[in-house]
PyMOL Python script that loads the backbone (N, CA, C, O; Angstrom):
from pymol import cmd

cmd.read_pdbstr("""\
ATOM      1  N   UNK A   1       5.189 -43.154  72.083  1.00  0.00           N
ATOM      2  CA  UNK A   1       3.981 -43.854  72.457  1.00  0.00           C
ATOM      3  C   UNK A   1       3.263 -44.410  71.230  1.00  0.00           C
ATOM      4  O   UNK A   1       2.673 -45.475  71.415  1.00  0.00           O
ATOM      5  N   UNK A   2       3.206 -43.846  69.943  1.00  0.00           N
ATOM      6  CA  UNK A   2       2.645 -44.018  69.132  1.00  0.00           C
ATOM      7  C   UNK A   2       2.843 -45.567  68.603  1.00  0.00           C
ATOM      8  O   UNK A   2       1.880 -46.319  68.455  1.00  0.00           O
ATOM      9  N   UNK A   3       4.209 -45.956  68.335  1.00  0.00           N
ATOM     10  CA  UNK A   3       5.248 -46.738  68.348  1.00  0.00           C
ATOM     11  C   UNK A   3       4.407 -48.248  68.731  1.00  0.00           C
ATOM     12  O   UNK A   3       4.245 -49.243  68.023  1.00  0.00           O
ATOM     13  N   UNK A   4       3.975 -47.976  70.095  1.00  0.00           N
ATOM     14  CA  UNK A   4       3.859 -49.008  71.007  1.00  0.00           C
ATOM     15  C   UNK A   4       2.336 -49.611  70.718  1.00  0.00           C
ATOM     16  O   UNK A   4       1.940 -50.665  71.215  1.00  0.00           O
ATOM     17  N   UNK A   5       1.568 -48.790  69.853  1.00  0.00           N
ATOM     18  CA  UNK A   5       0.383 -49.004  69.216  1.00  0.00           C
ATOM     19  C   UNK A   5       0.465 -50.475  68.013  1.00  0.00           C
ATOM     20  O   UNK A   5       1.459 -50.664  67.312  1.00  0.00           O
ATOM     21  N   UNK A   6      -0.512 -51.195  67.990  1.00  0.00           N
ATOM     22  CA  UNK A   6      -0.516 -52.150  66.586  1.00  0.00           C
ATOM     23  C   UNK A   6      -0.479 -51.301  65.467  1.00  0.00           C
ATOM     24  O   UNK A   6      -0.873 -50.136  65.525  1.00  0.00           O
ATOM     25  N   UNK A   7      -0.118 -51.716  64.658  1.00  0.00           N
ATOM     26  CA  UNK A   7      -0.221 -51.068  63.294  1.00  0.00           C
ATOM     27  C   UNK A   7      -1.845 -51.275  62.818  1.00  0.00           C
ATOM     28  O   UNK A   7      -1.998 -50.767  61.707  1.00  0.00           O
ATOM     29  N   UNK A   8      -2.633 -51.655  63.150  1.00  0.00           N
ATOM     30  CA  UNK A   8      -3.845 -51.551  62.150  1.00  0.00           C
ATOM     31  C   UNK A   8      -4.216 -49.979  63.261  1.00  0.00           C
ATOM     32  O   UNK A   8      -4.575 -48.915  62.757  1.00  0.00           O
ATOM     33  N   UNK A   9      -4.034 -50.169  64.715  1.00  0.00           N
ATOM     34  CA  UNK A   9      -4.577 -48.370  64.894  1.00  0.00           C
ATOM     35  C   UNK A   9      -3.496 -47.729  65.058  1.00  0.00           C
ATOM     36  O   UNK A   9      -3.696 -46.599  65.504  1.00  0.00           O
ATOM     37  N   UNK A  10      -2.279 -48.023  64.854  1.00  0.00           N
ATOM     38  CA  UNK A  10      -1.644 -46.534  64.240  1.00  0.00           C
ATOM     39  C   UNK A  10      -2.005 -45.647  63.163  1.00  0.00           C
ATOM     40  O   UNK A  10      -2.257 -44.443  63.134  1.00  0.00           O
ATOM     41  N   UNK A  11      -1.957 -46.726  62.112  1.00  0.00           N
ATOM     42  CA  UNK A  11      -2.141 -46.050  60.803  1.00  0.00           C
ATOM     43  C   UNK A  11      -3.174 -45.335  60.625  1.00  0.00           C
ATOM     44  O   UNK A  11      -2.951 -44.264  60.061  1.00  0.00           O
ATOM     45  N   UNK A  12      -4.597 -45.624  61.005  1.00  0.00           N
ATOM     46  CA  UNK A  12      -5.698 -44.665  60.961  1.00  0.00           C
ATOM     47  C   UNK A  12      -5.243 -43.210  61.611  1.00  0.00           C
ATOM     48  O   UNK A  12      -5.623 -42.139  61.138  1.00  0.00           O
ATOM     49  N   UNK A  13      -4.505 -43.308  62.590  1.00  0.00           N
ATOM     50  CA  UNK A  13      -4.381 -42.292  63.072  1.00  0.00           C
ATOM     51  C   UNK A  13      -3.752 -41.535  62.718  1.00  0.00           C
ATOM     52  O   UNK A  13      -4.237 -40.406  62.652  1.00  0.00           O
ATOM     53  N   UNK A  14      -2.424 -41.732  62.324  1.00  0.00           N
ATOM     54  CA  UNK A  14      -1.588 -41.396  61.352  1.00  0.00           C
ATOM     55  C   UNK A  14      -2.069 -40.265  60.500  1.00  0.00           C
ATOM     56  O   UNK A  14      -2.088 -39.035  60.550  1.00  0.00           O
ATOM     57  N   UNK A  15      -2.485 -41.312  59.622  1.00  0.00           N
ATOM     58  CA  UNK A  15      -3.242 -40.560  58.605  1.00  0.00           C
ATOM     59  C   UNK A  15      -4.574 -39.425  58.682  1.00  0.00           C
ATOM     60  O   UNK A  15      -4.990 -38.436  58.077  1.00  0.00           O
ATOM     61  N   UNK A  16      -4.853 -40.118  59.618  1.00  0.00           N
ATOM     62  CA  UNK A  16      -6.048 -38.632  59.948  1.00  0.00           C
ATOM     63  C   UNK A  16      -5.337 -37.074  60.944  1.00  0.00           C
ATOM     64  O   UNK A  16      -5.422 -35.892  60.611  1.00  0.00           O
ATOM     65  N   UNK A  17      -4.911 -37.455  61.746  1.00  0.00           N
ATOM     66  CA  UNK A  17      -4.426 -36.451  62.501  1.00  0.00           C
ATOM     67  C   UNK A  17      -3.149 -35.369  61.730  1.00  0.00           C
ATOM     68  O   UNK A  17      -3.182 -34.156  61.519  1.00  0.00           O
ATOM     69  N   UNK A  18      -2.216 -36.260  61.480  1.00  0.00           N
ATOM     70  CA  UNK A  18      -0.690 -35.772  60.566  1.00  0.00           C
ATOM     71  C   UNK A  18      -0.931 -35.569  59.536  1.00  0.00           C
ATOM     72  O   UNK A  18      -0.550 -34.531  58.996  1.00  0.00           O
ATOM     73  N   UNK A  19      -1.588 -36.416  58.956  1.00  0.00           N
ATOM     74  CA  UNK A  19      -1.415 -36.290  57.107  1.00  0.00           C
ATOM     75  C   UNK A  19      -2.968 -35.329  56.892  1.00  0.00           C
ATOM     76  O   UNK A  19      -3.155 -34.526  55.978  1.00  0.00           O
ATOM     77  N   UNK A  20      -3.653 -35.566  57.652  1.00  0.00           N
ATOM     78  CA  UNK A  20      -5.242 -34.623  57.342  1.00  0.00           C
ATOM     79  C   UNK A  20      -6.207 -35.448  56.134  1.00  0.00           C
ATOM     80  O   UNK A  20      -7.059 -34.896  55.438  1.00  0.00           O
ATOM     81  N   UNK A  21      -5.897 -36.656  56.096  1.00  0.00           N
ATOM     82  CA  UNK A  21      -6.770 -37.459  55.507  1.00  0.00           C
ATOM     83  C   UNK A  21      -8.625 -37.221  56.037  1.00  0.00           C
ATOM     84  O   UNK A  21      -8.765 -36.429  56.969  1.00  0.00           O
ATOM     85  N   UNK A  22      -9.594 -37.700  55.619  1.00  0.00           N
ATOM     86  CA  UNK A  22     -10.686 -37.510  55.913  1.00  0.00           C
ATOM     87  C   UNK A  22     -11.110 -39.322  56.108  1.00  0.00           C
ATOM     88  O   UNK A  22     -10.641 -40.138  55.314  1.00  0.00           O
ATOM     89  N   UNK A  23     -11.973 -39.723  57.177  1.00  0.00           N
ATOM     90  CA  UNK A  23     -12.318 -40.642  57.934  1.00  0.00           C
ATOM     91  C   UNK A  23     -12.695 -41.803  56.399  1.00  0.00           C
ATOM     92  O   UNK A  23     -12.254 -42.951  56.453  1.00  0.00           O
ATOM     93  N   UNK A  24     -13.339 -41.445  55.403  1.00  0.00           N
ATOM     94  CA  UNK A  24     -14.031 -41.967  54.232  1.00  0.00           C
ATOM     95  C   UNK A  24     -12.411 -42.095  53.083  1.00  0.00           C
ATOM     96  O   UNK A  24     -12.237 -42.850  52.127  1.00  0.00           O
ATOM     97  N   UNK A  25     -11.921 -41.556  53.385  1.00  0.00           N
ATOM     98  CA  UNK A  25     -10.749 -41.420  52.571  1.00  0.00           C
ATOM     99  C   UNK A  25     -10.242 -42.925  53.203  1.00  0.00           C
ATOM    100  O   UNK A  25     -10.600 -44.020  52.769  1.00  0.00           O
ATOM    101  N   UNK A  26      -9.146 -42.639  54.550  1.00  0.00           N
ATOM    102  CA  UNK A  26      -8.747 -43.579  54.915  1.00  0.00           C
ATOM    103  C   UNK A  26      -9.310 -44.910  55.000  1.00  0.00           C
ATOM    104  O   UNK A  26      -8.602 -45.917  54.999  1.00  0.00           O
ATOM    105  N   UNK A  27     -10.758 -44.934  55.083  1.00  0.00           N
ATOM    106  CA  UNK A  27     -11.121 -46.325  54.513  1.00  0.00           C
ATOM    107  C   UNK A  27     -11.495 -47.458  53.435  1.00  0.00           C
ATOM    108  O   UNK A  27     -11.771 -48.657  53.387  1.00  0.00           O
ATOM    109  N   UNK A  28     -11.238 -45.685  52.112  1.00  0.00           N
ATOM    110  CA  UNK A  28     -11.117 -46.190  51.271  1.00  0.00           C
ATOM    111  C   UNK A  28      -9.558 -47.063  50.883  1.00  0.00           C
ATOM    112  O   UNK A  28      -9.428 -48.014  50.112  1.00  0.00           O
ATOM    113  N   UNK A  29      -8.497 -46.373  51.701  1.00  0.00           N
ATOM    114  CA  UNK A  29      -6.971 -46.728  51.495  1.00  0.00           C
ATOM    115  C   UNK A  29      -7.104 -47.726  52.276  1.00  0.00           C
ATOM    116  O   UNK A  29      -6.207 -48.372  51.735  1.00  0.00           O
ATOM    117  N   UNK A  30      -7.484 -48.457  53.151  1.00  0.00           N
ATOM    118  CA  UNK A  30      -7.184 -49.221  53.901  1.00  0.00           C
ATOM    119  C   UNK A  30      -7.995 -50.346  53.194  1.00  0.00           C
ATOM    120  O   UNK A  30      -7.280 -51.334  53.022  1.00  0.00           O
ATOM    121  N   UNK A  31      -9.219 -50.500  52.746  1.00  0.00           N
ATOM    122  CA  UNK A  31     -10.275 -51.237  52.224  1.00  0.00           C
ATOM    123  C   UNK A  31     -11.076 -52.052  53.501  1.00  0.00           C
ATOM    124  O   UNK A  31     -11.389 -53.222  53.722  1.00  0.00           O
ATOM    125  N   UNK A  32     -11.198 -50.962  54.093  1.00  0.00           N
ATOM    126  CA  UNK A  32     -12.091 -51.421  55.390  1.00  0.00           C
ATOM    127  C   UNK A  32     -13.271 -50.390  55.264  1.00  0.00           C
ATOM    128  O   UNK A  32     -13.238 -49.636  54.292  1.00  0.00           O
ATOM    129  N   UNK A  33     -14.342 -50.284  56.183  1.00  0.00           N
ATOM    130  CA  UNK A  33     -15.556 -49.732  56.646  1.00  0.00           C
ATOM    131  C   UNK A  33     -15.097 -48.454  57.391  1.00  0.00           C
ATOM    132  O   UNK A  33     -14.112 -48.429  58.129  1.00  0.00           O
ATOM    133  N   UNK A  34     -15.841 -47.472  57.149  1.00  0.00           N
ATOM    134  CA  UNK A  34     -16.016 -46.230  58.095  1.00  0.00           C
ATOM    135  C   UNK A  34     -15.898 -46.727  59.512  1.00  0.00           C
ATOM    136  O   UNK A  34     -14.850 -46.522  60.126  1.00  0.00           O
ATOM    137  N   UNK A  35     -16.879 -47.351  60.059  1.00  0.00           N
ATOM    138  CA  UNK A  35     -16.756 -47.818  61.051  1.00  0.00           C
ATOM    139  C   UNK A  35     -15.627 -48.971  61.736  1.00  0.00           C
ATOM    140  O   UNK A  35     -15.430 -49.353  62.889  1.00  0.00           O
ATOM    141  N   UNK A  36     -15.212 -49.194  60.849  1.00  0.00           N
ATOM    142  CA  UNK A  36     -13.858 -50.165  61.316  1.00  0.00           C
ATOM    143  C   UNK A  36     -13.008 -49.238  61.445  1.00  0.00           C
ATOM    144  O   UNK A  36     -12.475 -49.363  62.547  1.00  0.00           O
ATOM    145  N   UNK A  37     -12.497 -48.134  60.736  1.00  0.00           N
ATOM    146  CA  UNK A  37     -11.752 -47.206  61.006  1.00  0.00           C
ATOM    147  C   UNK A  37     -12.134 -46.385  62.063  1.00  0.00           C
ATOM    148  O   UNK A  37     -11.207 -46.290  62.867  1.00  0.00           O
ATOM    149  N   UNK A  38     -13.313 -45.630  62.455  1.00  0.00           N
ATOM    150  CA  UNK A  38     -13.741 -44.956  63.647  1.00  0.00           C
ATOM    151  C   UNK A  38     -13.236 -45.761  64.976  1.00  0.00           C
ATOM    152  O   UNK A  38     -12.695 -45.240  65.952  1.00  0.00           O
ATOM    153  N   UNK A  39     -13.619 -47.547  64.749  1.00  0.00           N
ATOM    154  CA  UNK A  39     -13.423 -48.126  66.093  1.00  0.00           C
ATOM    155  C   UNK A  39     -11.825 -48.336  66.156  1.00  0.00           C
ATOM    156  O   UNK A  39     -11.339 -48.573  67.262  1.00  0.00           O
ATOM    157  N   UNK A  40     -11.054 -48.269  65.126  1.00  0.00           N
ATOM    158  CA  UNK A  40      -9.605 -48.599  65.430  1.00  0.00           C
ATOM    159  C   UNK A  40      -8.979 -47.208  65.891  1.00  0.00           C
ATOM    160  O   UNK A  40      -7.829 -47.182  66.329  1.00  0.00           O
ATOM    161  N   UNK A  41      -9.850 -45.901  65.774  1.00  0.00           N
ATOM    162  CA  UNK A  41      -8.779 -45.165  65.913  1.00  0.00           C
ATOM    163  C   UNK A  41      -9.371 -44.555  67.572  1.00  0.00           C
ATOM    164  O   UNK A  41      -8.687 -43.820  68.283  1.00  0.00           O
ATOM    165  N   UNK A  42     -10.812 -45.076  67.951  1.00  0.00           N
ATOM    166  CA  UNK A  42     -10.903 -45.196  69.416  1.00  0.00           C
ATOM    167  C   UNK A  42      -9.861 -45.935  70.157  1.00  0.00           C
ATOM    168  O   UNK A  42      -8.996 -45.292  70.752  1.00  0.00           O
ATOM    169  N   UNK A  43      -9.864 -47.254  70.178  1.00  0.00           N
ATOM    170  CA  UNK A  43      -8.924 -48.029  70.708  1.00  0.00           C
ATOM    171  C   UNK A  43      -7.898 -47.429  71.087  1.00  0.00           C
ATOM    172  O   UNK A  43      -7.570 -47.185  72.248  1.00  0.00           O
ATOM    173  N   UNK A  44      -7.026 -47.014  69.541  1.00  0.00           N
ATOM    174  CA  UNK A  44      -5.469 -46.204  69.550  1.00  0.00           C
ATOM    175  C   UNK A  44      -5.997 -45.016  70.810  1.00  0.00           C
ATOM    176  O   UNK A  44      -5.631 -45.307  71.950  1.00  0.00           O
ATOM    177  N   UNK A  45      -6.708 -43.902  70.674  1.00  0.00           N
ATOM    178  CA  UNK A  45      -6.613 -43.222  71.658  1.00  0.00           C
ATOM    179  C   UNK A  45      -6.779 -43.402  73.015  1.00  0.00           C
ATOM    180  O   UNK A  45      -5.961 -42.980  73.832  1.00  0.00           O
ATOM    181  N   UNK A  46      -8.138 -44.210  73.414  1.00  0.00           N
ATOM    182  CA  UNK A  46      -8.007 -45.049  74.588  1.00  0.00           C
ATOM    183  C   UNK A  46      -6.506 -45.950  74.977  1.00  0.00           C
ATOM    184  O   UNK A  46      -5.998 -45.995  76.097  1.00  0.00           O
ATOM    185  N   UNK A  47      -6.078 -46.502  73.961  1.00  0.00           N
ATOM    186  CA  UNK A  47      -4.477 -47.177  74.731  1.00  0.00           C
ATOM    187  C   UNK A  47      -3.679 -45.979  74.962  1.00  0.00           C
ATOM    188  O   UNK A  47      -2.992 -45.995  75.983  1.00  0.00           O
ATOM    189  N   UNK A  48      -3.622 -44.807  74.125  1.00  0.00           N
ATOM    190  CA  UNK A  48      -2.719 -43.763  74.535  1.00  0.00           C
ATOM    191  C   UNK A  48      -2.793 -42.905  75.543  1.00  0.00           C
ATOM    192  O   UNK A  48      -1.852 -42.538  76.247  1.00  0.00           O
ATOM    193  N   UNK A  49      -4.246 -42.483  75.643  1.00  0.00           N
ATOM    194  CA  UNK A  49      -4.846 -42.150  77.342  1.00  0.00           C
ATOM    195  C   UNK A  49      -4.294 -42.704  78.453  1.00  0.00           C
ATOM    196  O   UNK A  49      -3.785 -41.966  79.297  1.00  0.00           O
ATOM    197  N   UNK A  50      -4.317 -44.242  78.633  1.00  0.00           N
ATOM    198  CA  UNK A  50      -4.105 -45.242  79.775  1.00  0.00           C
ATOM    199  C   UNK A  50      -2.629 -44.881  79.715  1.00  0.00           C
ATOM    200  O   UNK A  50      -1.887 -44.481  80.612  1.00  0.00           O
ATOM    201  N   UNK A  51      -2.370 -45.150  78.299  1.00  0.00           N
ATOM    202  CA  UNK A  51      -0.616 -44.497  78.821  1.00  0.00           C
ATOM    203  C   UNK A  51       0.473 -43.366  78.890  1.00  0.00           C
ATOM    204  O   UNK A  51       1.701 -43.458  78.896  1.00  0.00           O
ATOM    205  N   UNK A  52      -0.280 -42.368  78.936  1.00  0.00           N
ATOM    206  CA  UNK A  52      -0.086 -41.276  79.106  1.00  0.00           C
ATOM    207  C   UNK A  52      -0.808 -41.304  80.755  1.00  0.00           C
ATOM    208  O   UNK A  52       0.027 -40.974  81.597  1.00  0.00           O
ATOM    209  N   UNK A  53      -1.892 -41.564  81.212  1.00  0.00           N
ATOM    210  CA  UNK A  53      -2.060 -41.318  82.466  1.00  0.00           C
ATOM    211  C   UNK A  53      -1.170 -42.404  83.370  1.00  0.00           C
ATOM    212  O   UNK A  53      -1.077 -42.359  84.597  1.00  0.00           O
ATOM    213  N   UNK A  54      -0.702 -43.134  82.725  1.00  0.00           N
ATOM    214  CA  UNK A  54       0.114 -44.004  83.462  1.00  0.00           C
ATOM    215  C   UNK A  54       1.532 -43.469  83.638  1.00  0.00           C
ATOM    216  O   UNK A  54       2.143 -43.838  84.641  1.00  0.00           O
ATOM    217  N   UNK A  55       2.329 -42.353  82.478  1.00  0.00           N
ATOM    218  CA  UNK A  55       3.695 -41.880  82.718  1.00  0.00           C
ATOM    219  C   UNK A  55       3.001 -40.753  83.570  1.00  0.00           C
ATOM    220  O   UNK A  55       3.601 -40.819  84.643  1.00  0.00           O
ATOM    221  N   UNK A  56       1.880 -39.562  83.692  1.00  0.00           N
ATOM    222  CA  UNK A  56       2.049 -38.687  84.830  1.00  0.00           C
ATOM    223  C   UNK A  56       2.193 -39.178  86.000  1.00  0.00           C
ATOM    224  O   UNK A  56       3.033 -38.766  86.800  1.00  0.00           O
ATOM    225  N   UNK A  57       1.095 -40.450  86.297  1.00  0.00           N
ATOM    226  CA  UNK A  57       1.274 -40.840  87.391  1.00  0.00           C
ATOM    227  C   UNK A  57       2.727 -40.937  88.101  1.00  0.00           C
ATOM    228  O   UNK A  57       2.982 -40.579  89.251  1.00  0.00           O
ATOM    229  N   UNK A  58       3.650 -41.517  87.136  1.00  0.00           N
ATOM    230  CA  UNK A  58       4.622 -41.652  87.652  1.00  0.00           C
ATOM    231  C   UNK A  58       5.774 -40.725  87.902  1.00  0.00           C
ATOM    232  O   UNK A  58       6.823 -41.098  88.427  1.00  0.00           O
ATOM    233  N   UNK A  59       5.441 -39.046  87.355  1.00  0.00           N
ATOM    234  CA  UNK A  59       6.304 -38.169  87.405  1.00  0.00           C
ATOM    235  C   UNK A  59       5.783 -37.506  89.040  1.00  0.00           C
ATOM    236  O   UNK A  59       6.387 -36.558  89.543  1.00  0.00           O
TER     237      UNK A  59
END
""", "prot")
cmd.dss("prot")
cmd.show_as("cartoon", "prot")
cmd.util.cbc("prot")
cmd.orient("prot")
């Protein structure tokens, strides 16, 4: 699922969840805003929600 994500909100996520980066970190690596990173890594979870409730549905 992760996969199926854009790369600008994979990578936040990536890096925060797996690697244990800190929210200020990753936006320093990325050269974006705290808040550009907070809203990309909403998105990523909201698309992964919808599709994850979309494969139970179907089991």
């Amino acid at each position: 699922m992760l996969e199926s994500l854009p790369e600008k909100q994979r990578i936040p996520l990536l890096l925060h969840y797996l690697e244990g980066f800190s929210l200020e970190e990753i936006s320093q690596m990325l050269h974006v805003s705290v808040g550009i990173v907070k809203y990309r890594m909403y998105q990523a979870r909201k698309k992964l929600r919808v599709e994850w409730n979309g494969k139970e549905e179907a089991l």
